[in-house]
C-alpha positions as CSV (number, residue, x, y, z in Angstrom):
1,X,130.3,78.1,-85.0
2,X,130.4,79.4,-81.6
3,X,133.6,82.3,-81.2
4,X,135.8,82.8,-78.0
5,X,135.5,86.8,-77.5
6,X,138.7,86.8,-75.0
7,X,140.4,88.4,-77.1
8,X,138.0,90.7,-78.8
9,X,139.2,94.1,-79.4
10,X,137.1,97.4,-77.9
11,X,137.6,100.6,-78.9
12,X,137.2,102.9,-76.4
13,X,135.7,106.6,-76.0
14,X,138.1,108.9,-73.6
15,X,135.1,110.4,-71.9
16,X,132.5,107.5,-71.9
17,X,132.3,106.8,-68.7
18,X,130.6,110.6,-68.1
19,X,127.3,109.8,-70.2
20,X,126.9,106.0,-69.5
21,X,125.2,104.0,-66.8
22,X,125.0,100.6,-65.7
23,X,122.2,98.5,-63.8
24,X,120.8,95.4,-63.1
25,X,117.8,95.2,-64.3
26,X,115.4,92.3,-62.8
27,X,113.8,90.7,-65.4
28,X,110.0,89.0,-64.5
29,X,110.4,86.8,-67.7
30,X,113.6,85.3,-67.0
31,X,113.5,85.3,-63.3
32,X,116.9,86.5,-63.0
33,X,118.8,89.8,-62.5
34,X,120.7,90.6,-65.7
35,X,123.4,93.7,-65.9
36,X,122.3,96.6,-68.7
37,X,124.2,99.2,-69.7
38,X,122.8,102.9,-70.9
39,X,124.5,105.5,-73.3
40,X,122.2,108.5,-73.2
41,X,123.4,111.8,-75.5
42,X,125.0,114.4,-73.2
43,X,122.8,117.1,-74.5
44,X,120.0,114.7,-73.7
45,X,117.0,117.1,-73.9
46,X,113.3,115.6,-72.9
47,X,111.7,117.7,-75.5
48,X,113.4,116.0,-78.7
49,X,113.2,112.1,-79.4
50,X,116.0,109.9,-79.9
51,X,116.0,106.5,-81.8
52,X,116.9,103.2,-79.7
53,X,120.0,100.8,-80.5
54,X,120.1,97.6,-78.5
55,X,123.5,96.3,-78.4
56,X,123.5,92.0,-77.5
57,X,126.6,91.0,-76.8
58,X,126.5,94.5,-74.6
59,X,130.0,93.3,-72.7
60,X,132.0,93.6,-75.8
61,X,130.1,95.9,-78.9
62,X,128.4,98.2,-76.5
63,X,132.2,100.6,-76.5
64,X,132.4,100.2,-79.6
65,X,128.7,101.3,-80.8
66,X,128.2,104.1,-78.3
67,X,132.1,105.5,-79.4
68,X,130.7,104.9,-83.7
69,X,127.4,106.6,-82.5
70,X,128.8,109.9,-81.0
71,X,131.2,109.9,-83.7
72,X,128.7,109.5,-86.6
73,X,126.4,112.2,-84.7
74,X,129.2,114.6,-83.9
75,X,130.3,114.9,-87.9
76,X,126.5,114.8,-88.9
77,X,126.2,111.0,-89.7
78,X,123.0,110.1,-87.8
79,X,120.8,111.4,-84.8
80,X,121.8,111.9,-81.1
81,X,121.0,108.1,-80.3
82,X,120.6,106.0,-77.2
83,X,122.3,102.9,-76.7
84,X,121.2,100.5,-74.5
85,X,123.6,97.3,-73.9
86,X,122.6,94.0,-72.0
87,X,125.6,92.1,-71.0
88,X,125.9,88.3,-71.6
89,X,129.5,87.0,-71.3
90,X,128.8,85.6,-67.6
91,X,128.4,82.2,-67.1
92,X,128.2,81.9,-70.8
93,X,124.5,83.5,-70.7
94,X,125.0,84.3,-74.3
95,X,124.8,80.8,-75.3
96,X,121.8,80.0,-73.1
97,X,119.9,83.4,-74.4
98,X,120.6,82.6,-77.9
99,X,120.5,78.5,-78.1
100,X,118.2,77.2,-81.0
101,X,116.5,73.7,-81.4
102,X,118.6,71.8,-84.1
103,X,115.9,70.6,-85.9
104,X,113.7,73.3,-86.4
105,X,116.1,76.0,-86.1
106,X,114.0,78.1,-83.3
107,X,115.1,79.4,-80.3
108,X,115.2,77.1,-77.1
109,X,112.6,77.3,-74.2
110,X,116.1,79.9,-72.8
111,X,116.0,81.5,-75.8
112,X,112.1,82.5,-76.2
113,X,112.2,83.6,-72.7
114,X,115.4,85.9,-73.8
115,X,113.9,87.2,-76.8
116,X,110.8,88.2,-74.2
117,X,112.9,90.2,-71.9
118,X,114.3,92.3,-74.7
119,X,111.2,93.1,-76.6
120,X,108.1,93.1,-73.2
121,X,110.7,94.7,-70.8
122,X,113.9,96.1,-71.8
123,X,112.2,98.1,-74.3
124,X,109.3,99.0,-72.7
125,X,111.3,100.3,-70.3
126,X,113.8,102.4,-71.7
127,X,110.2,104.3,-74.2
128,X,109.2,105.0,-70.5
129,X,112.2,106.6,-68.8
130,X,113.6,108.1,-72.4
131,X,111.9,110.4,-74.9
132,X,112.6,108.0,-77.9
133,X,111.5,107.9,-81.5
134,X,110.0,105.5,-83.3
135,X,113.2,104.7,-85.4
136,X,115.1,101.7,-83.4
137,X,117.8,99.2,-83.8
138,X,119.6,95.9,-82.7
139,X,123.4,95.1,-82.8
140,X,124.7,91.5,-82.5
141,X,127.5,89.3,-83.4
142,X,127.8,85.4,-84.2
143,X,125.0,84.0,-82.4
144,X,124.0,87.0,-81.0
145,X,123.6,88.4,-84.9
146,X,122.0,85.3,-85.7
147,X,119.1,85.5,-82.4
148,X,118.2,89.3,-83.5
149,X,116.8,87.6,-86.9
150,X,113.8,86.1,-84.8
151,X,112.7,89.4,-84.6
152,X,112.1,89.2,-88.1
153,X,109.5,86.8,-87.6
154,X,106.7,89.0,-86.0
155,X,104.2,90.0,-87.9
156,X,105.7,94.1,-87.2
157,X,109.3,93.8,-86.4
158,X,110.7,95.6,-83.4
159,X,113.3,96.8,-85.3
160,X,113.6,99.2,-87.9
161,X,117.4,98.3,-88.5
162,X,119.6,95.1,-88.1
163,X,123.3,95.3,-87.9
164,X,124.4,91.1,-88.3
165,X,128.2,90.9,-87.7
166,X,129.6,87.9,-89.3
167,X,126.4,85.4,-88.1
168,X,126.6,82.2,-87.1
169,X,123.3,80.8,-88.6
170,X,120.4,78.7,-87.3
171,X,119.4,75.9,-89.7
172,X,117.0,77.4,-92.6
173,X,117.8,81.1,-91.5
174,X,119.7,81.7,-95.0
175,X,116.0,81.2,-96.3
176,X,114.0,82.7,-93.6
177,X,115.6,86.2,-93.4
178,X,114.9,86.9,-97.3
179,X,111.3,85.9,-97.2
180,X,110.8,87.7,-94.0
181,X,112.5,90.9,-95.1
182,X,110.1,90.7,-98.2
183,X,107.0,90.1,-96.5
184,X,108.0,93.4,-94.5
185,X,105.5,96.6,-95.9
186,X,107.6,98.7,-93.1
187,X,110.9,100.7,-93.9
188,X,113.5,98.0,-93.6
189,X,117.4,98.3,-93.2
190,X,119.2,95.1,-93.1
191,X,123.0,95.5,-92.9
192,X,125.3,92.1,-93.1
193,X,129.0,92.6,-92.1
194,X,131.3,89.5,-92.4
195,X,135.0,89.0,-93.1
196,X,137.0,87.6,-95.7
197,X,138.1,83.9,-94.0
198,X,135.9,81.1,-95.0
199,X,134.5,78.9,-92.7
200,X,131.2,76.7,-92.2
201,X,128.7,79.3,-92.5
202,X,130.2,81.6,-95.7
203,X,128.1,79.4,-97.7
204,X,125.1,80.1,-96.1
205,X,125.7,83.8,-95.4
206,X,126.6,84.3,-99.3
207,X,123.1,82.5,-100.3
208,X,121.1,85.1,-97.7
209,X,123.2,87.3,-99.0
210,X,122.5,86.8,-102.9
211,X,118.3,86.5,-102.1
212,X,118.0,89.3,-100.2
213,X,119.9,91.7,-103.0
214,X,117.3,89.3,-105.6
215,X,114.4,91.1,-103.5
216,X,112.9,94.2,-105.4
217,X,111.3,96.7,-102.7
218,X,111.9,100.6,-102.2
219,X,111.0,100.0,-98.2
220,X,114.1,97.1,-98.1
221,X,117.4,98.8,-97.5
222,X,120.2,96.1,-98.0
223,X,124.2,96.4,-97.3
224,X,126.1,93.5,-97.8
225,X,130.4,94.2,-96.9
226,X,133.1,91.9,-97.0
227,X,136.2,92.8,-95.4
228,X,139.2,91.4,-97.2
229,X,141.4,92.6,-94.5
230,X,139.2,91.5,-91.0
231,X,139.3,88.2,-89.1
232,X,136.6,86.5,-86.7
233,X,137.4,89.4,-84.0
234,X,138.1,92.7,-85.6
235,X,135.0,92.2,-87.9
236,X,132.9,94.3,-85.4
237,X,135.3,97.0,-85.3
238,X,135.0,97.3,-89.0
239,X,131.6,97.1,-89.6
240,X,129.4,99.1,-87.0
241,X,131.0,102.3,-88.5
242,X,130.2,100.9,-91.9
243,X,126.7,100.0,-91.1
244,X,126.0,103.8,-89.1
245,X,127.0,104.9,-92.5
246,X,124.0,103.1,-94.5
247,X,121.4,103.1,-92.2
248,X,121.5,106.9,-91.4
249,X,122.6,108.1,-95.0
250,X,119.6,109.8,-95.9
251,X,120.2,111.9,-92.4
252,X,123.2,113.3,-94.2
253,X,124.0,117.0,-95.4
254,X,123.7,117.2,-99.0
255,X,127.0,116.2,-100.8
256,X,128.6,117.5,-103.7
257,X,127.4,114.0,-105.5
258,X,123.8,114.4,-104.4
259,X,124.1,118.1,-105.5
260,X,125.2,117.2,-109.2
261,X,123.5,113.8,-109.8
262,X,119.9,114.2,-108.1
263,X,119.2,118.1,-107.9
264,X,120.7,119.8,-110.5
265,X,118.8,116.7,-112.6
266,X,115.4,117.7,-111.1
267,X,112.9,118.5,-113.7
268,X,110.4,120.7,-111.1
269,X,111.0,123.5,-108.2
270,X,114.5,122.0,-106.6
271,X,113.1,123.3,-103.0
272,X,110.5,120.4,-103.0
273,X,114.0,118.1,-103.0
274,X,115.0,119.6,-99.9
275,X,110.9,119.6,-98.1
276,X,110.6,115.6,-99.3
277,X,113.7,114.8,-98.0
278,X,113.4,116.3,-94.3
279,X,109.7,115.3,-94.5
280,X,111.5,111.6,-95.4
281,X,113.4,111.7,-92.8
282,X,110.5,112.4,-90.2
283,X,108.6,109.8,-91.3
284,X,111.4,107.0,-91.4
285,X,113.4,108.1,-87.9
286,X,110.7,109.9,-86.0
287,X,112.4,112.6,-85.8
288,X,111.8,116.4,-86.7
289,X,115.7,117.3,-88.2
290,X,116.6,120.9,-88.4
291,X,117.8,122.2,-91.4
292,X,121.1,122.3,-92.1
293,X,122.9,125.5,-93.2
294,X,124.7,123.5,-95.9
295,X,121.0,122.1,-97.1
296,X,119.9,125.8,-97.3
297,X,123.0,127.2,-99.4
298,X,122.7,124.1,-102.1
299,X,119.0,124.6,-102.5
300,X,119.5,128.4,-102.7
301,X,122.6,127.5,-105.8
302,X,120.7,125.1,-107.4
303,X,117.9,127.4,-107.4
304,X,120.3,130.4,-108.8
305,X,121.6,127.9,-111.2
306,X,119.1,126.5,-112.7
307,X,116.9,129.9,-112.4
308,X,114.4,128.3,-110.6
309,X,112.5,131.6,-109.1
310,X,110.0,129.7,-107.5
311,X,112.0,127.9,-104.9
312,X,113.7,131.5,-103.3
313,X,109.9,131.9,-101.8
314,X,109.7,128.6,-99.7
315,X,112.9,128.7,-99.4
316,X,112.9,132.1,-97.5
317,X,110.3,130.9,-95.7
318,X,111.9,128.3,-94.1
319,X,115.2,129.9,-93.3
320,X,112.7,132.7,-91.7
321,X,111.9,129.3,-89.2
322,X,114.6,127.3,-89.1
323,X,117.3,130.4,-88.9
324,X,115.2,133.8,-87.2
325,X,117.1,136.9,-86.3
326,X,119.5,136.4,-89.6
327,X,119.2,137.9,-92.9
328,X,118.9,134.9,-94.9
329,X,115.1,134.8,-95.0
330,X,114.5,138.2,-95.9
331,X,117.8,138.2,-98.1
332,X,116.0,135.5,-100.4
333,X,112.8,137.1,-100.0
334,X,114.3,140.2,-102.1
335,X,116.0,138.0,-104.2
336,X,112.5,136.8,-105.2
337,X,110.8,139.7,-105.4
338,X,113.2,141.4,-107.5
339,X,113.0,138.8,-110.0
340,X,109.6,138.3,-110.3
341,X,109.3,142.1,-111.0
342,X,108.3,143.4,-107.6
343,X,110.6,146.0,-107.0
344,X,109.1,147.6,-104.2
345,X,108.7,145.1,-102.4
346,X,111.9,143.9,-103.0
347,X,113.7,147.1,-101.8
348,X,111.4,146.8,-98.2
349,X,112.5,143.2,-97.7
350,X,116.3,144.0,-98.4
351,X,115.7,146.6,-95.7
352,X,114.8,144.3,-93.1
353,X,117.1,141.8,-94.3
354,X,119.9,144.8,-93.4
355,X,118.8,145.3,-89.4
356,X,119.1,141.4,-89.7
357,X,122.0,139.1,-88.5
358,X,124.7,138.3,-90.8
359,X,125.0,134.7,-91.8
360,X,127.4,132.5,-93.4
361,X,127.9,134.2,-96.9
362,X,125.5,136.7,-96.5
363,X,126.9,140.5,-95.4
364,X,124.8,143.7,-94.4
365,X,127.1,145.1,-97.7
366,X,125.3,142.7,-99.9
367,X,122.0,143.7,-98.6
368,X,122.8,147.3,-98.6
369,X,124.5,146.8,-102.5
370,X,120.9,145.7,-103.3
371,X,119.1,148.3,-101.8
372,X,121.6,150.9,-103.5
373,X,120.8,149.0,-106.7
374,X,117.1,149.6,-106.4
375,X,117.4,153.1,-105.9
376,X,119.2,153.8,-108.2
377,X,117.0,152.0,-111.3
378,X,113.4,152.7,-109.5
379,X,114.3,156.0,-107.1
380,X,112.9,154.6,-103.8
């Protein structure tokens, strides 16, 4: 089933113009000029690396993913990210790059010279004008959802992430992606968006759908929505929010509901929650994360909570890197040190923490209560 996007709704960014660029981009593979469009983070910065989305379909989703990306960054959802878009409404290219033989259900002789471009060039290129991570993903809808499956079929996918919007299947593919996706030793997320109306391929998509949730692997990441509510054109809309939202969960602040259910549960130290998780987060997105201020103060309760002494001394040691010139460090520091029975140190490290920076809850007046309290039950 092949969709007419004429009257597919964008949703625009007010100041998108400022931070995206378009070229044509000659292509050696398909011996043609073909029109790319760039979204780079305004607070691009050289020195940091940001993960990759390709956006097919780049004339209509490419709006809509850079205006879900900023927003998803802004409030803390996922990394800065750059999005790179190739266009493919003209002359219907999109149904010569992603055409498949009927029989086998493999891209046309188009097709495999397509699915070059994107992975020997356009790539290629954009690791060697960027600083990008590792960490990258592809966008498509219809047939363009259904081509960025054949990425699957290397033996180490391109991707990290796949965002299908409402696919239009090649024959076997509701077969294909699950044992792919399985064979897959990688971190895998594979996000499948569709709406509510039936048609030829709701079958097919339900069956991928039902094998891949049948597969039992900690590296496979699977999010399967249905939209009561969407049609054939405002699925897209919907969903690339939807899918932001799984793929980059992990990159979240701690929530109340991971506070309760998975740290307050812990049996050891609850600091070595917060180091796996930003050391998880390295690994899967290649990126170094700082650490948030809200990650700090829930490891710091939990710790106070559950009297978990042990944690206030890594703890203050990373607040002494990720936040210098503010008490916090040296505020849990004392904190430590007075429990473990270390007054005197306790009473120096409450000192420095009072020529520090005040921070978030933290007041010079606490630090100087301490410091008052030591004196008076030790004389210092």
């Amino acid at each position: 089933m092949l969709r007419n996007f004429s009257l597919f709704a964008i949703l625009l960014c007010a100041d998108l113009s400022a931070q995206v660029t378009q070229e044509i981009f000659e292509s050696f593979k398909l011996q043609e000029r073909r029109d790319v469009r760039y979204y780079v983070p305004e607070d691009y910065d050289a020195a940091q690396k940001y993960p990759v989305i390709v956006v097919l379909d780049g004339d209509y989703l490419f709006d809509q993913t850079v205006a879900n990306a900023k927003f998803y960054h802004n409030f803390h959802g996922m990394p800065a990210s750059i999005v790179v878009g190739v266009d493919q409404s003209k002359n219907g290219l999109r149904y010569d790059d992603c055409a498949f033989e009927s029989d086998t259900g493999l891209p046309a002789e188009k097709g495999k010279l397509f699915f070059e471009f994107v992975g020997s060039e356009l790539i290629p290129y954009i690791d060697t004008k960027y600083s990008t991570a590792s960490f990258k993903t592809i966008v498509g809808y219809d047939i363009t959802a259904n081509f960025q499956n054949y990425w699957l079929f290397k033996e180490k996918s391109l991707f990290n992430a796949y965002i299908n919007i409402s696919p239009s299947l090649a024959p076997q593919m509701e077969a294909r992606v699950p044992a792919r996706l399985m064979s897959f030793d990688q971190p895998m997320f594979y996000q499948l968006i569709v709406e509510s109306l039936k048609d030829d391929d709701t079958a097919r998509i339900l069956q991928m759908s039902n094998a891949i949730k049948a597969i039992s692997k900690e590296n496979l990441h699977f999010g399967f929505t249905q939209y009561d509510g969407a049609d054939d054109i405002s699925i897209a809309t919907y969903g690339i929010g939807k899918a932001f939202d799984n793929i980059f969960r992990m990159f979240k602040p701690i929530s109340p509901k991971e506070y309760k259910e998975k740290i307050l549960t812990l049996d050891g130290p609850v600091f070595q929650y917060l180091a796996d998780k930003y050391q998880e987060i390295e690994d899967l997105f290649g990126i170094e994360k700082p650490v948030e201020l809200n990650d700090i103060m829930a490891i710091y309760a939990a710790s106070r909570k559950k009297e978990d002494v042990e944690s206030l001394k890594p703890l203050s040691d990373m607040c002494k890197k990720q936040f210098p010139g503010t008490m916090l460090g040296f505020y849990f520091e004392g904190e430590y040190y007075e429990q473990i029975g270390e007054p005197k140190k306790a009473f120096k490290t409450f000192e420095k923490a009072f020529n520090m920076e005040e921070i978030d809850f933290l007041t010079k007046e606490m630090a100087l209560e301490k410091i008052d309290a030591l004196k008076a039950d030790f004389g210092y």
